[in-house]
LUMBA-443632 format. One record per atom (N, C-alpha, C): residue number from 1; atom name; x, y, z. Coordinates in steps of 0.05 Angstrom, whole numbers. Layout:
N
DRENVEX     n   atom       px       py       pz
DRENVEX   NUM     CA        X        Y        Z
...
***
This chain:
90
DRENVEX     n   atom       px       py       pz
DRENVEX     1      N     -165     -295      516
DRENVEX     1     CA     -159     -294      487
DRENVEX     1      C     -164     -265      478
DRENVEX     2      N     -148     -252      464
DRENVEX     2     CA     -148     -228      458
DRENVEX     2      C     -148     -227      420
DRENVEX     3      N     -166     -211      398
DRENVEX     3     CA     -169     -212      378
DRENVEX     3      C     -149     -189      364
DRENVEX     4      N     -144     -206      342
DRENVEX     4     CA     -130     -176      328
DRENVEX     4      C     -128     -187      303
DRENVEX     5      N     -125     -153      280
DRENVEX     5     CA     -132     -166      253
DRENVEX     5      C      -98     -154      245
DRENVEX     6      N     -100     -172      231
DRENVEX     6     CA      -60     -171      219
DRENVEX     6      C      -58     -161      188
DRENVEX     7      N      -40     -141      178
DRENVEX     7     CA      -52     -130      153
DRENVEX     7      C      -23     -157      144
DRENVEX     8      N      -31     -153      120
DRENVEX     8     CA       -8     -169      102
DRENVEX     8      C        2     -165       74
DRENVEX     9      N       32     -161       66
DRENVEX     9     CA       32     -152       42
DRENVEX     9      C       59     -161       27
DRENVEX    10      N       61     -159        2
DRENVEX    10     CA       82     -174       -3
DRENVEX    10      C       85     -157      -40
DRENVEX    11      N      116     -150      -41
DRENVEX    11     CA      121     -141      -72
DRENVEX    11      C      150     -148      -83
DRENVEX    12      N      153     -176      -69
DRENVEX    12     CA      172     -187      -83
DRENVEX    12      C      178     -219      -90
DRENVEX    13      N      190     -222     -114
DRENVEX    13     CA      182     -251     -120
DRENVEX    13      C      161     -255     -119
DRENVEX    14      N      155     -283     -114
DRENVEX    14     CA      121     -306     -118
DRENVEX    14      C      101     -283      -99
DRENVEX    15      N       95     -263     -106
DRENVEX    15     CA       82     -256      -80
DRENVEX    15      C       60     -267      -64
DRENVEX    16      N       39     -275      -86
DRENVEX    16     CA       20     -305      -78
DRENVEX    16      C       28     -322      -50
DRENVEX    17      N       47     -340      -62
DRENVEX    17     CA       54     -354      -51
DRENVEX    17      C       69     -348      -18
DRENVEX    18      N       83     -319      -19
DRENVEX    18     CA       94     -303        7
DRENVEX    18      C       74     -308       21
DRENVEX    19      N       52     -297        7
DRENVEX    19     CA       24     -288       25
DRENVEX    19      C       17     -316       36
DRENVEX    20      N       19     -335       15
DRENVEX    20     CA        4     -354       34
DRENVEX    20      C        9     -380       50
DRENVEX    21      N       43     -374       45
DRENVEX    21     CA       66     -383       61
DRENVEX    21      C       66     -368       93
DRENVEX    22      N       51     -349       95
DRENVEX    22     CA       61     -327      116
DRENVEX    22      C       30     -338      132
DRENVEX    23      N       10     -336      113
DRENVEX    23     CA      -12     -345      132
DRENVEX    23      C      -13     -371      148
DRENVEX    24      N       -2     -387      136
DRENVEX    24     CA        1     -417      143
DRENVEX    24      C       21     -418      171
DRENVEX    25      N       42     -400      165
DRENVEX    25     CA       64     -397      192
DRENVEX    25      C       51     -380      215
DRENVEX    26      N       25     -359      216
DRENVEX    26     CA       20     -346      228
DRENVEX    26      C      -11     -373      247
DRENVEX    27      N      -12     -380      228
DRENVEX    27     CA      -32     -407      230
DRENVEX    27      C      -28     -430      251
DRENVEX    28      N       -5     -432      257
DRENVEX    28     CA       10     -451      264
DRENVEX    28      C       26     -438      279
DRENVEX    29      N       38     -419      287
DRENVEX    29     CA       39     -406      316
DRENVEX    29      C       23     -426      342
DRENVEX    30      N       42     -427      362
DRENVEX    30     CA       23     -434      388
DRENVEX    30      C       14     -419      400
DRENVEX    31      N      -14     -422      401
DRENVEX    31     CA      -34     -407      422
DRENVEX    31      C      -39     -380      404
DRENVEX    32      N      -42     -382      367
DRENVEX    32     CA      -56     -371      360
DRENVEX    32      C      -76     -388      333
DRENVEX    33      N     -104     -384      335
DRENVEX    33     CA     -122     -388      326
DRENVEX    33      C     -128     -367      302
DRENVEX    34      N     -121     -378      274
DRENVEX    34     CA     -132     -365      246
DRENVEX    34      C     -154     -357      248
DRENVEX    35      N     -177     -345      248
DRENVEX    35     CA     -199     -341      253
DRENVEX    35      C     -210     -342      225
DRENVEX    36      N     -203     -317      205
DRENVEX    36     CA     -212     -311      177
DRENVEX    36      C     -187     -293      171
DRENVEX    37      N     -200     -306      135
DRENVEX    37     CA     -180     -289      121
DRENVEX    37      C     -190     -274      101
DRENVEX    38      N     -179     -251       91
DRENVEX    38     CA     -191     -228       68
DRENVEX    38      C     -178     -251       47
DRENVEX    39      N     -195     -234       24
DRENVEX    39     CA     -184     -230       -5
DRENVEX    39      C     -169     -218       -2
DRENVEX    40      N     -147     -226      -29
DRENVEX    40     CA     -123     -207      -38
DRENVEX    40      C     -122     -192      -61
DRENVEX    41      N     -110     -164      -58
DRENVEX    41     CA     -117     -149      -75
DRENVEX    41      C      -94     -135      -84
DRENVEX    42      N      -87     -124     -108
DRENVEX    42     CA      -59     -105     -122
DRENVEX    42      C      -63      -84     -107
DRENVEX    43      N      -40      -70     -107
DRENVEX    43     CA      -36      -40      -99
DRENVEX    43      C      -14      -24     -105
DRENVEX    44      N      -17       -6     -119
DRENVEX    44     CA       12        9     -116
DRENVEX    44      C       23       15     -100
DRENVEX    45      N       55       13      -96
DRENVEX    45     CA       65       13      -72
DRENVEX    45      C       58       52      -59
DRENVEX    46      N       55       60      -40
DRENVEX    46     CA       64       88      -33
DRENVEX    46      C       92       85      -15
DRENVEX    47      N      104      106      -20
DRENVEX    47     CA      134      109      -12
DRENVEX    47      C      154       94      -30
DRENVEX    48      N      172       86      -14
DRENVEX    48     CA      195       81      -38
DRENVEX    48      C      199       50      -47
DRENVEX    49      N      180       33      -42
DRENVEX    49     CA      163       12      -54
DRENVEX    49      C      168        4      -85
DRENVEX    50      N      178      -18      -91
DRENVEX    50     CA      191      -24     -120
DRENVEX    50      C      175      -44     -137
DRENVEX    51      N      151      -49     -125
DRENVEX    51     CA      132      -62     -152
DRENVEX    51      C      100      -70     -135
DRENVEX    52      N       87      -73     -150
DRENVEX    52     CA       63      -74     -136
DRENVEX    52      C       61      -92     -127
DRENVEX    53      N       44      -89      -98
DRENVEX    53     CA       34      -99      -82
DRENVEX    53      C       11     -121      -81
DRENVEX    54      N       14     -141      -70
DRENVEX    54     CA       -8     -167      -66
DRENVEX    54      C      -13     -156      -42
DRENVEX    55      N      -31     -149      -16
DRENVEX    55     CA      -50     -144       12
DRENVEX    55      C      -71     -163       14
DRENVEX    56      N      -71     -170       33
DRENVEX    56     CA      -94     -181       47
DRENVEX    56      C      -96     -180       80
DRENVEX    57      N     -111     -191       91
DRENVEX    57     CA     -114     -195      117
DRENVEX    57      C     -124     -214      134
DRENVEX    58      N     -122     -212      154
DRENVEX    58     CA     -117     -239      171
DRENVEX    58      C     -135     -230      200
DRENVEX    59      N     -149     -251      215
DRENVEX    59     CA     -164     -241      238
DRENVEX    59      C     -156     -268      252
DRENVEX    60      N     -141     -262      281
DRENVEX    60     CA     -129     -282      286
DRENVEX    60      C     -151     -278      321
DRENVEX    61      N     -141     -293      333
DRENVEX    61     CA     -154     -297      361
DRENVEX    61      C     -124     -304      374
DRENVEX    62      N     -120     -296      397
DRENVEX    62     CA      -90     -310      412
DRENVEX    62      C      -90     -312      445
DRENVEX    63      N      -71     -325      454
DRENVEX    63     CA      -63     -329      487
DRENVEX    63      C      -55     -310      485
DRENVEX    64      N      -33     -305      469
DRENVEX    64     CA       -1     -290      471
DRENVEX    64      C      -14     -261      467
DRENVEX    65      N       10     -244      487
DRENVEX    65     CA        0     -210      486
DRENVEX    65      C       13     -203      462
DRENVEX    66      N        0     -174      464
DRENVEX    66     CA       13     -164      439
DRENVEX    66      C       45     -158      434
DRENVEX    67      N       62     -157      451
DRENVEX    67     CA       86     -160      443
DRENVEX    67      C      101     -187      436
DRENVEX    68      N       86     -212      445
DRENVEX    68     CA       92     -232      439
DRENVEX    68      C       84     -252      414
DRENVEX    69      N       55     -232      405
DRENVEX    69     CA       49     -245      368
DRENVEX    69      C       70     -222      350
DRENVEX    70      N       68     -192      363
DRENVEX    70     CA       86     -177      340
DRENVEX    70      C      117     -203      331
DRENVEX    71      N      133     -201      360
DRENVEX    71     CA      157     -213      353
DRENVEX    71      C      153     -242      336
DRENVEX    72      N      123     -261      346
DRENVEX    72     CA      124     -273      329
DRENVEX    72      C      127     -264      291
DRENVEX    73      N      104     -247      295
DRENVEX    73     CA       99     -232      261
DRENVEX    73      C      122     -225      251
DRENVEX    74      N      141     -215      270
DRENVEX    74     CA      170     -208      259
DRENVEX    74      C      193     -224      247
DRENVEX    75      N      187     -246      267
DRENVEX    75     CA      200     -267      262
DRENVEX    75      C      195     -285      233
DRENVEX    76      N      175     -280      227
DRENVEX    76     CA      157     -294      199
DRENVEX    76      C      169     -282      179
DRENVEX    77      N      167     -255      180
DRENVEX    77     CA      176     -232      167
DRENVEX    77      C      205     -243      150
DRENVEX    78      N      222     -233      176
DRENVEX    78     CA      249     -251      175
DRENVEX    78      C      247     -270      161
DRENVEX    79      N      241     -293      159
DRENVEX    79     CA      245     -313      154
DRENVEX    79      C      241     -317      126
DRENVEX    80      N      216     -300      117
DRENVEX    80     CA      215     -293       83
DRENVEX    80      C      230     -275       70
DRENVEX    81      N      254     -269       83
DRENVEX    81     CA      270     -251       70
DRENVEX    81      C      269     -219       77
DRENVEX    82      N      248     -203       92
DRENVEX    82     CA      252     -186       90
DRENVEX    82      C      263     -175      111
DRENVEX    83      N      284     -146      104
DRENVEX    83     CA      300     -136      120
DRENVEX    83      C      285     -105      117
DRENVEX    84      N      288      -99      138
DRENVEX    84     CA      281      -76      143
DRENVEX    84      C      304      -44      146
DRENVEX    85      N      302      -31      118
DRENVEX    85     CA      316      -13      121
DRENVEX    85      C      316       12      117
DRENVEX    86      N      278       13      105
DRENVEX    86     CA      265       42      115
DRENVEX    86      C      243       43      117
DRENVEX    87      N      222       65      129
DRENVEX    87     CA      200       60      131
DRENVEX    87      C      183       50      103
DRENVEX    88      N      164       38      100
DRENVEX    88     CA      149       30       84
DRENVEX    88      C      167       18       60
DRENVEX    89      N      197        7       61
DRENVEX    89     CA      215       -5       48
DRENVEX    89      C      199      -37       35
DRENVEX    90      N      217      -51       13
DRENVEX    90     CA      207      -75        1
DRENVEX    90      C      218      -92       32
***
């Protein structure tokens, strides 16, 4: 089992709810274990970021190596809408 802490962030729509729609999917992954979770906190976006920010974080425990929770995390990503089309983009 290998540990890792997952940042998390969200500045569009319900962002609340992103966040804690995303933890629940990250939760429920196989062969990864939620461990703890931060408080969430505002932020202004830096870079070209279009409304503020909800962050928190996540300390997971897993089977899966690290290229196989990223694609999961990516996949989550996806699935709440976001597309990726520049660095530090909504």
């Amino acid at each position: 089992m290998s540990r890792y802490f997952v940042a998390l962030g969200s500045n569009l729509g319900d962002r609340l709810a992103r966040l804690r729609d995303a933890v629940a999917e990250i939760a429920a992954t196989p062969g990864v274990e939620l461990r703890a979770c931060s408080g969430v906190w505002e932020t202004r976006p830096v870079g070209p970021g279009s409304g503020a920010f909800l962050n928190g974080a996540v300390e997971l425990v897993t089977t899966l190596d690290g290229e196989q929770l990223l694609a999961g995390l990516l996949e989550i990503e996806r699935h709440h809408g976001r597309v990726r089309r520049e660095r530090w983009g909504d």
